[in-house]
C-alpha positions in Angstrom: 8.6 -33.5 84.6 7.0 -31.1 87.0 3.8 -30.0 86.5 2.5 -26.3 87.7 -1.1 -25.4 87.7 -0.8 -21.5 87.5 -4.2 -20.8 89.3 -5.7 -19.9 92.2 -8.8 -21.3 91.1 -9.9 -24.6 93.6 -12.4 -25.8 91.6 -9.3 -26.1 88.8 -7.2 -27.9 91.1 -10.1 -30.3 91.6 -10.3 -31.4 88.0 -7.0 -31.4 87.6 -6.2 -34.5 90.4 -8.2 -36.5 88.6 -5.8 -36.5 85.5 -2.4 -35.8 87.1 -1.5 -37.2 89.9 1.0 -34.8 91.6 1.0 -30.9 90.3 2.4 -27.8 92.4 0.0 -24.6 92.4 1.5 -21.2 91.4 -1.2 -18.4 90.7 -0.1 -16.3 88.2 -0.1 -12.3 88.5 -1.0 -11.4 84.7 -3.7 -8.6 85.8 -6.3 -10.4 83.6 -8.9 -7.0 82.9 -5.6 -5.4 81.0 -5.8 -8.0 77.8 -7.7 -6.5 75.1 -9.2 -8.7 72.5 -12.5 -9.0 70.8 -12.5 -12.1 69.6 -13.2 -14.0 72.9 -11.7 -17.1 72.1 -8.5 -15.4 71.1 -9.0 -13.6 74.7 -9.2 -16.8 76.8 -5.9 -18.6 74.7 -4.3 -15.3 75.6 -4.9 -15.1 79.2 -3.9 -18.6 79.5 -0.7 -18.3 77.3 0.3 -15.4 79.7 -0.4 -16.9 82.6 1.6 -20.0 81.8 4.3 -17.6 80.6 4.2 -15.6 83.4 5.0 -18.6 86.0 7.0 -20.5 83.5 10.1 -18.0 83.2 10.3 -18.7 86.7 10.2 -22.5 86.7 12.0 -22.9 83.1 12.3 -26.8 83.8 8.5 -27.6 85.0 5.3 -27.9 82.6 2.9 -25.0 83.1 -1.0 -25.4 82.6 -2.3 -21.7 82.2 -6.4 -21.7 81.7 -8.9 -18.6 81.1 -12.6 -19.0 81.4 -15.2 -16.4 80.0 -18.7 -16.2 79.3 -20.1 -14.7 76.1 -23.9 -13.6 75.4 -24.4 -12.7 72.3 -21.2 -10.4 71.1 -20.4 -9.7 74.9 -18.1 -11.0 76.6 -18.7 -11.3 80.4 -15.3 -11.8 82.6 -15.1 -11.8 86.1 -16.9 -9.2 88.1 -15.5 -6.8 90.2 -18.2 -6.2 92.4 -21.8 -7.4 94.1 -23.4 -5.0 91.4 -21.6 -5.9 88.6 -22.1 -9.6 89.4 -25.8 -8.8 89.7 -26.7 -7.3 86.1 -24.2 -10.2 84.6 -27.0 -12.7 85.9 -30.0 -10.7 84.7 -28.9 -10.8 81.7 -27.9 -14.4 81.3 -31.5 -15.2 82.8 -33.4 -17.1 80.0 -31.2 -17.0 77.9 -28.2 -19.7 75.9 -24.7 -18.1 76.7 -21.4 -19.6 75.6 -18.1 -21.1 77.9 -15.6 -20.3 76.8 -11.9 -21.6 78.4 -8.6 -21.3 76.7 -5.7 -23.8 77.6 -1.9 -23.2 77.2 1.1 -25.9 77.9 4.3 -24.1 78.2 7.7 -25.5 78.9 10.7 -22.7 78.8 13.6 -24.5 78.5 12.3 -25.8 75.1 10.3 -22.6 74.6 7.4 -25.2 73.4 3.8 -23.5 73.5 0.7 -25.5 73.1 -2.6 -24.0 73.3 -6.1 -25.0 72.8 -9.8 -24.1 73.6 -13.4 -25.6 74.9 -16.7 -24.0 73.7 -20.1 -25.1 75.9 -23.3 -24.1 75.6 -25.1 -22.9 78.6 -29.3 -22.1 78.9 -30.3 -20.7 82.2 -34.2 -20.6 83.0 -35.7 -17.3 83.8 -34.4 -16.0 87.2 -36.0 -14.7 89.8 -34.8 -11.6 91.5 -34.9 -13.2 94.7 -33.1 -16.2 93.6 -30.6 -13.9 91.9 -30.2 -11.8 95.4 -30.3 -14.9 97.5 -26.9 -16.4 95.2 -25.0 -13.0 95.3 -25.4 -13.5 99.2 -23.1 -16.5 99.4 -20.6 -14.5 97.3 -20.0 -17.7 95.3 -19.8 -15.3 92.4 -16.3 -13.8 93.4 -13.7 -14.7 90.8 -16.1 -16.2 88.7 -16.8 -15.5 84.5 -20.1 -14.6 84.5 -20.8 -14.5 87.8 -21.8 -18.4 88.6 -20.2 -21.2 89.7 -22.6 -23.9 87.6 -21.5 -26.7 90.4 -23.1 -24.3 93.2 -26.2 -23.0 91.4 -27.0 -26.3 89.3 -30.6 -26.8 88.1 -31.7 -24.0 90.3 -29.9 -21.8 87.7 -29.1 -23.9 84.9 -31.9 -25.5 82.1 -29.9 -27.6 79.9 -25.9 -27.7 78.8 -24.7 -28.8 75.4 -21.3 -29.6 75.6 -18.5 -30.2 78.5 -19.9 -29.9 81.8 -16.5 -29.7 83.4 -15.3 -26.9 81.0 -18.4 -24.6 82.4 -17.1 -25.7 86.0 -13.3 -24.1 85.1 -11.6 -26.7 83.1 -12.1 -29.0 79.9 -10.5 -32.0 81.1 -10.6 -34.0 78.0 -9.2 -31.3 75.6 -6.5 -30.9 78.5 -5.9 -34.6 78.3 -5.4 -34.6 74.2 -3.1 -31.3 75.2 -1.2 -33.1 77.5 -0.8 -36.5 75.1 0.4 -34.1 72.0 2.6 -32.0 74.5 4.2 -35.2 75.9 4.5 -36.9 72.4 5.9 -34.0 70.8 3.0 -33.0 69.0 2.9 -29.3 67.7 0.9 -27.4 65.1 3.1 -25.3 62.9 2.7 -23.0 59.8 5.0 -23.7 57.3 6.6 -20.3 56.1 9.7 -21.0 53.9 10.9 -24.3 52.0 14.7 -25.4 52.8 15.9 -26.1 49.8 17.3 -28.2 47.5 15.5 -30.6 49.8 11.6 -30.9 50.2 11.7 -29.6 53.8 9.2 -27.0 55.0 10.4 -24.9 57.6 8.1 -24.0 60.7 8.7 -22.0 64.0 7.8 -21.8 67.6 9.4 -18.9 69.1 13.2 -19.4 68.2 13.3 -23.1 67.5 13.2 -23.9 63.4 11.5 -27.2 62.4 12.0 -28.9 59.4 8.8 -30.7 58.1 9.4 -33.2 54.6 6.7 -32.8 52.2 5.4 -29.8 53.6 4.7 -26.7 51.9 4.7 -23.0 52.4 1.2 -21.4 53.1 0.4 -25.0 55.0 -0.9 -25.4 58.5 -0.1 -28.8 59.6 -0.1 -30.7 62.9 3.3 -32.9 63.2 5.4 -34.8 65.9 9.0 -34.4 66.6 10.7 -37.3 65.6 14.5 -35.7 66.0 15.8 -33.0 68.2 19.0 -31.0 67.7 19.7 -28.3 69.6 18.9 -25.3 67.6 16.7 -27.5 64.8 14.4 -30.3 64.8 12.4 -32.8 62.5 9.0 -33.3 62.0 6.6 -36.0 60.6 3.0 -34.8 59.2 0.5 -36.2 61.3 -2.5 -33.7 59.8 -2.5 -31.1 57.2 -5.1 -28.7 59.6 -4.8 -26.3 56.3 -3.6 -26.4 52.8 -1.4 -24.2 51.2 -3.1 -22.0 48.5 -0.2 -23.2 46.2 -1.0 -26.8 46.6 -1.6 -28.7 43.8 -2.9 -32.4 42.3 0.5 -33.8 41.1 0.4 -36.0 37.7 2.6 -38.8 38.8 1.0 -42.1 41.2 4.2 -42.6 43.0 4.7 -39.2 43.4 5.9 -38.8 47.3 7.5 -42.1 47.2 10.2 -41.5 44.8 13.0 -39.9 44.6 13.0 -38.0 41.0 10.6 -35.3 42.0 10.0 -33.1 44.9 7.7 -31.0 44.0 5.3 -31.8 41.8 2.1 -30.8 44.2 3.4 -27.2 44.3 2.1 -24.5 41.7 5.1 -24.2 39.2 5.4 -20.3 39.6 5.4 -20.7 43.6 8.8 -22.9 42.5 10.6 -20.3 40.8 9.8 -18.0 44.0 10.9 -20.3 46.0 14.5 -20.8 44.1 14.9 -17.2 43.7 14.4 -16.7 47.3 16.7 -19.7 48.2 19.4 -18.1 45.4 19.4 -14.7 47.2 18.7 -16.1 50.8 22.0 -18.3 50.3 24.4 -15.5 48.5 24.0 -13.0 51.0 23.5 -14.6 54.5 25.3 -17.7 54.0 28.4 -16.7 51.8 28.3 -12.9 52.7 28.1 -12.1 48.7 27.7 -8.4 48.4 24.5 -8.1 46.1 24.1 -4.1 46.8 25.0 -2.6 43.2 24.4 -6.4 41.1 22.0 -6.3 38.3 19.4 -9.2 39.7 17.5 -10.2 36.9 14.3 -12.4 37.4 14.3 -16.0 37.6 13.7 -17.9 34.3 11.6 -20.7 34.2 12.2 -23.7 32.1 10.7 -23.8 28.2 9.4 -27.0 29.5 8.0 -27.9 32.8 7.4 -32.0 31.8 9.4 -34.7 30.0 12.1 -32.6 30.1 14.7 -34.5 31.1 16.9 -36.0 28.6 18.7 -38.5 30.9 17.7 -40.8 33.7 19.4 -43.4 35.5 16.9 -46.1 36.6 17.5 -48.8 39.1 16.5 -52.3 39.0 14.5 -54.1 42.3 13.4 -57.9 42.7 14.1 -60.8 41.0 12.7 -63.3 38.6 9.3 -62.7 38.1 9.0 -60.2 40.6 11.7 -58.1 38.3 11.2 -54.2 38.4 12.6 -51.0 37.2 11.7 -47.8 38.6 13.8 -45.0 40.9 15.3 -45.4 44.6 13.0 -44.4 47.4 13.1 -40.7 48.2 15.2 -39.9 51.0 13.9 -38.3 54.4 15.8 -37.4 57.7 12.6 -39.3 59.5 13.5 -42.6 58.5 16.6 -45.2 57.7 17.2 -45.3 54.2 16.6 -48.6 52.5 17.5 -48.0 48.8 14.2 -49.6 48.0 13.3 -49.2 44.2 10.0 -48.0 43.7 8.7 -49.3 40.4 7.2 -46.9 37.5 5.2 -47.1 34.6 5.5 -43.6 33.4 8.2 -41.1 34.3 6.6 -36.9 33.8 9.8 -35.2 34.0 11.6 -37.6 31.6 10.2 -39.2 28.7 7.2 -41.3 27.7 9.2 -43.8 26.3 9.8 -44.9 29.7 5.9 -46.8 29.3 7.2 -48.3 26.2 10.7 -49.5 27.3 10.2 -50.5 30.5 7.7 -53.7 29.7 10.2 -54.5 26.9 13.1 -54.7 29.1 11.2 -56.3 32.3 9.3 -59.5 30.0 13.3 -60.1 28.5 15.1 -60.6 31.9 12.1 -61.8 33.7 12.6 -64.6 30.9 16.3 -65.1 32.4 15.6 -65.2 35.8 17.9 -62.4 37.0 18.1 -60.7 40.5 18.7 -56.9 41.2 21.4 -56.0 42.2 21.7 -54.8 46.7 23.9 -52.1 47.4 23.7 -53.4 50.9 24.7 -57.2 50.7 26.4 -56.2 47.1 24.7 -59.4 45.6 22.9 -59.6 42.5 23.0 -58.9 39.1 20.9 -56.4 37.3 22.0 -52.7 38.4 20.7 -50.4 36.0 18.9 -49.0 33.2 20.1 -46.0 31.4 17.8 -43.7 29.1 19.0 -40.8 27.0 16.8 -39.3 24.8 17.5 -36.5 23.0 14.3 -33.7 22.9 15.3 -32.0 19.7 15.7 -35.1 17.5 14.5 -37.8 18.9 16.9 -40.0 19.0 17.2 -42.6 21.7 20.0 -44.4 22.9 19.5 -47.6 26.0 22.1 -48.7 28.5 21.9 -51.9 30.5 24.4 -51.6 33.6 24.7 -55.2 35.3 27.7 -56.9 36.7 30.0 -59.0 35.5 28.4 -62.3 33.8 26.1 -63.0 30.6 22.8 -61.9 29.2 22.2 -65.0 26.4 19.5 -64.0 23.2 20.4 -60.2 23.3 19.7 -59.9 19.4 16.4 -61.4 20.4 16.0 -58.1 22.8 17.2 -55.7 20.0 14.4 -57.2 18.0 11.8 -56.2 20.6 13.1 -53.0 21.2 13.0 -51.9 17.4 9.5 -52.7 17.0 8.4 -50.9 20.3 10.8 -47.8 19.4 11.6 -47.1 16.3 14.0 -44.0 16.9 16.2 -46.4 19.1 19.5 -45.5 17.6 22.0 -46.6 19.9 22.3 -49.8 22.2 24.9 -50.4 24.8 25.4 -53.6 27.7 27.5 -51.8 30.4 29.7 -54.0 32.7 29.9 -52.4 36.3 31.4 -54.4 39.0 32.4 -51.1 41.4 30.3 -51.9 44.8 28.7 -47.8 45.0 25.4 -47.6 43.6 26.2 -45.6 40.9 26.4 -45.9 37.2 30.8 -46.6 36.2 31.3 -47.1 32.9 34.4 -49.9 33.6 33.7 -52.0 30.6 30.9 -51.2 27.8 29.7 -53.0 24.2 28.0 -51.7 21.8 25.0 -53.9 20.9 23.8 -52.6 18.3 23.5 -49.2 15.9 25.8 -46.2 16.8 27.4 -45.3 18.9 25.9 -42.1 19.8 22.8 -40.2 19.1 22.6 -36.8 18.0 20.8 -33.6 20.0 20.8 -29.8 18.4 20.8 -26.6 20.1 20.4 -23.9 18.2 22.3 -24.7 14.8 25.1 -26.6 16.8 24.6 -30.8 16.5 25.9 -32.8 19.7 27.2 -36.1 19.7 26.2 -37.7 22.7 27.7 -40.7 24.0 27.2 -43.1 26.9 29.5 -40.9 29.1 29.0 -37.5 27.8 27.9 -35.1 30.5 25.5 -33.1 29.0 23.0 -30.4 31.0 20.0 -32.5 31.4 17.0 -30.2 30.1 17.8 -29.8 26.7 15.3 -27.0 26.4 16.6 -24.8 29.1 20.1 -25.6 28.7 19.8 -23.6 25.2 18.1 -20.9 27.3 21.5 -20.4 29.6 24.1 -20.9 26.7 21.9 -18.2 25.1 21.9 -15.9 28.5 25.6 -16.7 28.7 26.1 -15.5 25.4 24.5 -12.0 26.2 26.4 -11.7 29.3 29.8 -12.0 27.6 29.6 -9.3 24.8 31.9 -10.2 22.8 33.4 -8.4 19.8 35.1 -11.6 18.2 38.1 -10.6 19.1 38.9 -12.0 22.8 40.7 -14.8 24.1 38.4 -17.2 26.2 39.1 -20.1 28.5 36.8 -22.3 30.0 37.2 -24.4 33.0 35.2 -27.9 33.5 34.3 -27.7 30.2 32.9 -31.1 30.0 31.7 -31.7 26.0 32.4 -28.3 25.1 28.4 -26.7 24.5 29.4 -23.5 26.3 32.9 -23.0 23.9 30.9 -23.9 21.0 28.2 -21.8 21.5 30.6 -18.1 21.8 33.2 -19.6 19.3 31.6 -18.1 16.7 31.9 -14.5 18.5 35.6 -15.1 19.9 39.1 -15.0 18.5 40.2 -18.1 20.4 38.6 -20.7 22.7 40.2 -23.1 25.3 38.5 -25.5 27.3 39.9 -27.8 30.1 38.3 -31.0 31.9 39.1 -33.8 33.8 37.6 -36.4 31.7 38.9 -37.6 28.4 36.2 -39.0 27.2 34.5 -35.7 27.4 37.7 -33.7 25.9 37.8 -36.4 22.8 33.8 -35.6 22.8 34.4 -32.1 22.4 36.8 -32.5 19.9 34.6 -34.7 17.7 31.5 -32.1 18.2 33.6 -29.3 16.9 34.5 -31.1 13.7 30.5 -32.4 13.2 30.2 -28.7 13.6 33.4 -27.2 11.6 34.6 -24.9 14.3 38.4 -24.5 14.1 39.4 -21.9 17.2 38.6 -24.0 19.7 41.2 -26.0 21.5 40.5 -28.7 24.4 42.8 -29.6 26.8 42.5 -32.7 29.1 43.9 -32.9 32.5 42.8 -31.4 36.6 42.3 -28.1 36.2 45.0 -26.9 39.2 47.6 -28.8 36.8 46.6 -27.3 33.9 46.7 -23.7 35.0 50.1 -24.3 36.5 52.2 -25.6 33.4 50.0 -22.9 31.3 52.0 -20.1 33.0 51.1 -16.4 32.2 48.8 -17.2 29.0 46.4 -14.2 28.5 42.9 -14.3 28.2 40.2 -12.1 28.0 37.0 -14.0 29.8 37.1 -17.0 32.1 34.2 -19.3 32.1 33.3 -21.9 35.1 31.0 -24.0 35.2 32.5 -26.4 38.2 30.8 -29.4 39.5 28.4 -29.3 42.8 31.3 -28.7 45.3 32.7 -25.7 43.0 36.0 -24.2 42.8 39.0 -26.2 45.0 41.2 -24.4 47.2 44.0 -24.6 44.5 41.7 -24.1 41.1 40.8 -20.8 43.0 43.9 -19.7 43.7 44.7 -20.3 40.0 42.1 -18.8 38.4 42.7 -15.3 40.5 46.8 -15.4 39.5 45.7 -15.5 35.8 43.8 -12.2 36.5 41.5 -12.3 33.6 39.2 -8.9 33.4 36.0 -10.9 33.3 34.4 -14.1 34.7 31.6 -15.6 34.1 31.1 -18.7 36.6 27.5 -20.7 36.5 26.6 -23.2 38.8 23.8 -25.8 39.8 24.8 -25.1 43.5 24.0 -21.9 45.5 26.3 -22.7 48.4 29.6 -23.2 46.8 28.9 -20.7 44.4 28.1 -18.2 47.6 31.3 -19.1 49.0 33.5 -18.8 45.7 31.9 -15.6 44.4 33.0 -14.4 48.1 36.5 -15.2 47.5 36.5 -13.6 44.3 34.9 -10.1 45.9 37.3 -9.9 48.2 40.1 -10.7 45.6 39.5 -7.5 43.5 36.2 -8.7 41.2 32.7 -7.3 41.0 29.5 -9.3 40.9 28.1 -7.0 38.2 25.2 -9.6 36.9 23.2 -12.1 38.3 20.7 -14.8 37.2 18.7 -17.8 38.0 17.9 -20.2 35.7 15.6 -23.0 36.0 16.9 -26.7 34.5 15.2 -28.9 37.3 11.2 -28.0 37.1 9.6 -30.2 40.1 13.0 -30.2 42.0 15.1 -28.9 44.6 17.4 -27.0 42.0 18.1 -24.8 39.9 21.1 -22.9 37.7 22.5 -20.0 38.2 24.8 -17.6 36.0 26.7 -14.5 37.4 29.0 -12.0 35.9 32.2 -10.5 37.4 35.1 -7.9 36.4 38.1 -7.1 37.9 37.9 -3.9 39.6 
């Protein structure tokens, strides 16, 4: 890369052979006396940015080194004179006394539009000056086109009682602080503020000029120093190298592994600084992503969850190791900055999920350690042990336990009930799981009940859920009865309208406006959850709701011109298909209310549905994931 000096200083060129090799010289033509700043560091790193600036539009391709020296006495700030006179009264007055040198650096590159920039502070003590030493110097002119009037190499001890600091930065330029500018600018090295989070993941987002970095486990409010490990063209990653300054909102997080696994993101970041965060992301991600027209919606504030720890009332934990090296624990947390390895990392205590998880865990672990099992590898797809399911559910405490291996046999399992019983009483419901699909995920191909029932019981409000292995039930038990509730509100009903509700799963949302509707249908893919839904309405005795299994695009279709009054959706991640869209909008049901754990395909449904004839008359967020990427959100439409 070519390197451009943009000064027509020689004492600058001097120093700067002895650290690069070859360079090209291009003064710049910034008139220097026009930059106003009082701060006289912030002066030099300004004349130096301009500079380089200046010669690097013109040479987009080449590395420019733009530098600024001034002197400072006190609170003034002594440039470059512009005649004998002024030159003379700068020297009186730094006679017998300690000034400061002050030179500001800036790297710039154009084509990247990368700025670097950096300073040098020395400390200078001349002796008391004679006038006729004074007049003598300002006879050579050596003081022309230098801060403060002196060039320290030409009027050395004569001039100059002692220096504190770099002698080369009172000469025109610090070349070690060059050199550590240089080494960041040609490793990628940048300081950043971090001014917005890109959720759902843990990225913080920093600028320089128009380029957008994303920084993992950054923060907003931080000032960190990072390397570039990717480049795109528009975006680029980078990896932490220093936090120069923490955010205000940073906090101690609770959990040891926190950072290294992959169930929280969040837990150093003040909880309220979350919900800001979300709501921002929620709006940020309607409007300029999907083009949703928010201009007459009703925007209510974000709610937070009831609960903030051991909240969750499901986890799927993965086994790592083998023999006595067994352990259970999450899957590393995923970053663009490095391969992902699937590596389990092992817990002891789980904050957003249950405490049980300290009791459990040892009880599990001592049993197979006993048998000499090995994990299962989603890589080489060898290996036994997969995972190990907890539900717990908040409002009874009832617990169920699901161990997911492959294919083969787990001898003395009674002896394991036995263990588990007197470590957890409220155990209510033991299942082995047989799982031979090679994804890493949790299939239910083949299960057995071990021991006690076959479900365990969770309440919201009055309503009693039976929850079984499969069920798909929201995962924050607390907050989940906070959205039915706001869902509630938001249809109005009279008790006498039709509903149908689309990806229904177990049914909480039917059950919980049955009791203000006339009739209530609900459709999902998944049997199991359809036959759950059934069962929960009989536990309950609620007798006008109806579930219907089957894809949702099928069931519309063979449904023909059935009319209904208000159309709940609560899709999965992706949202609404193609077809189910086109469904929904021939049914032409007055109002909608569609919820969803993803702002982007929500964005880009509610868009179709605007342009379709409906209006986005409500809108809220709701937190279910404290300590996370994600969050709920509910909206209300009409028909026009």
């Amino acid at each position: 890369m070519e390197v451009i000096l943009a000064s027509r200083s020689p004492r600058r060129r001097e120093l700067l052979r002895k650290v690069v090799k070859d360079f090209k010289v291009i003064p710049s033509d910034i008139e220097e006396r026009s930059v106003k700043e009082k701060d006289p560091i912030a002066l030099a790193v300004k004349i130096a940015t301009l500079k380089a600036k200046d010669v690097g539009e013109r040479f987009p391709e080449s590395l420019v080194i733009g530098a600024d020296t001034v002197v400072v006495l006190g609170e003034r700030i002594l440039g470059k004179p512009k005649d004998e006179k002024e030159a003379g009264d700068m020297l009186r007055c730094l006679s017998g006394t300690e000034h400061k040198v002050i030179t500001g650096l800036a790297l710039y590159r154009k084509r990247e539009e990368k700025l670097l920039n950096g300073y040098e502070v020395t400390y200078v003590r001349f002796k008391d000056l004679t006038s006729t030493q004074i007049e003598e110097y300002l006879s050579t002119e050596d003081y022309r086109d230098k801060a403060g009037s002196y060039a320290v190499q030409k009027v050395g001890d004569k001039f100059v009682e002692k220096i504190r600091g770099d002698y080369e930065n009172v000469v025109g330029l610090p070349l070690r602080k060059l050199v550590e500018l240089l080494e960041e600018f040609k490793e990628n090295v940048l300081s950043l503020e971090i001014v917005d989070i890109a959720l759902p993941h843990n990225w913080g987002v920093g600028r320089k000029e128009r380029f957008t970095i994303f920084v993992p486990d950054s923060l907003i409010g931080d000032r960190v120093k990072v390397k570039i490990c990717k480049r795109k063209k528009s975006f680029a990653y980078g990896k932490i190298l220093k936090i120069e300054k923490k955010s205000t909102y940073r906090i101690f997080p609770r959990c040891e592994n926190f950072g290294r696994c992959g169930g929280c993101a969040f837990q150093n970041l003040d909880y309220e600084e979350q919900l800001k965060i979300k709501e921002n992301y929620l709006i940020k991600t309607l409007e300029k992503i999907g083009g949703v027209n928010l201009k007459n919606t009703e925007v209510f504030p974000i709610v937070g969850s009831p609960k903030i720890w051991f909240y969750r009332n499901k986890m799927e934990f993965a086994f790592g190791g083998k023999g006595r090296d067994l352990v259970l624990g999450l899957r590393e947390r995923a970053s663009p900055l490095k391969k992902y390895s699937r590596k389990v990392i092992p817990l002891n205590r789980c904050f957003i999920f249950s405490e049980w998880v300290n009791t459990l865990f040892p009880v599990f672990l001592d049993f197979l350690k006993m048998g000499n099992f090995t994990s299962y590898n989603p890589f080489t797809r060898e290996g036994f042990l997969r995972h190990l399911v907890l539900r717990e559910a908040k409002k009874t405490g009832e617990v169920m336990a699901i161990l997911v291996t492959k294919e083969g046999e787990i001898p003395n399992l009674s002896c394991l009930v036995e263990k588990l019983l007197e470590k957890c009483p409220q155990l209510r419901s033991f299942w082995w799981v047989i799982n031979n699909q090679i994804a890493d995920v949790v299939s239910y191909e083949k299960k057995k009940l071990i021991w006690g029932r076959p479900y365990i019981y969770e309440v919201l409000e009055e309503l009693k859920f039976r929850i079984y292995p499969e069920t798909f039930f929201q995962p924050n038990s607390f907050a989940a009865e906070t959205l039915y509730r706001r869902i509630r509100d938001f249809a109005e009903l009279s008790g006498k309208e039709r509903l149908l509700g689309l990806y229904c799963g177990s049914g909480p949302i039917e059950m919980f406006l049955s009791s203000q509707a006339k009739e209530v249908m609900g459709v999902d893919i998944n049997p199991v959850n359809i036959k759950n839904a059934e069962e929960n309405c009989q536990v309950n005795g609620i007798k006008n709701c109806l579930f219907i299994p089957g894809r949702v695009e099928e069931v519309l279709r063979k449904m023909g011109k059935k009319e209904f009054d208000l159309l709940i959706l609560d899709p999965p991640r992706g949202g609404l298909t193609p077809k189910a869209l086109k469904r929904c909008l021939e049914l032409k049901i007055p109002k909608l209310i569609y919820t969803s754990c993803n702002p982007a395909s929500l964005a880009r449904d509610l868009s179709k549905f605007q342009e379709s004839g409906y209006f986005l008359k409500k809108l809220e967020g709701i937190d279910l994931f404290p300590h996370t990427g994600h969050l709920e959100t509910l909206t209300l439409l009409e028909k026009i």
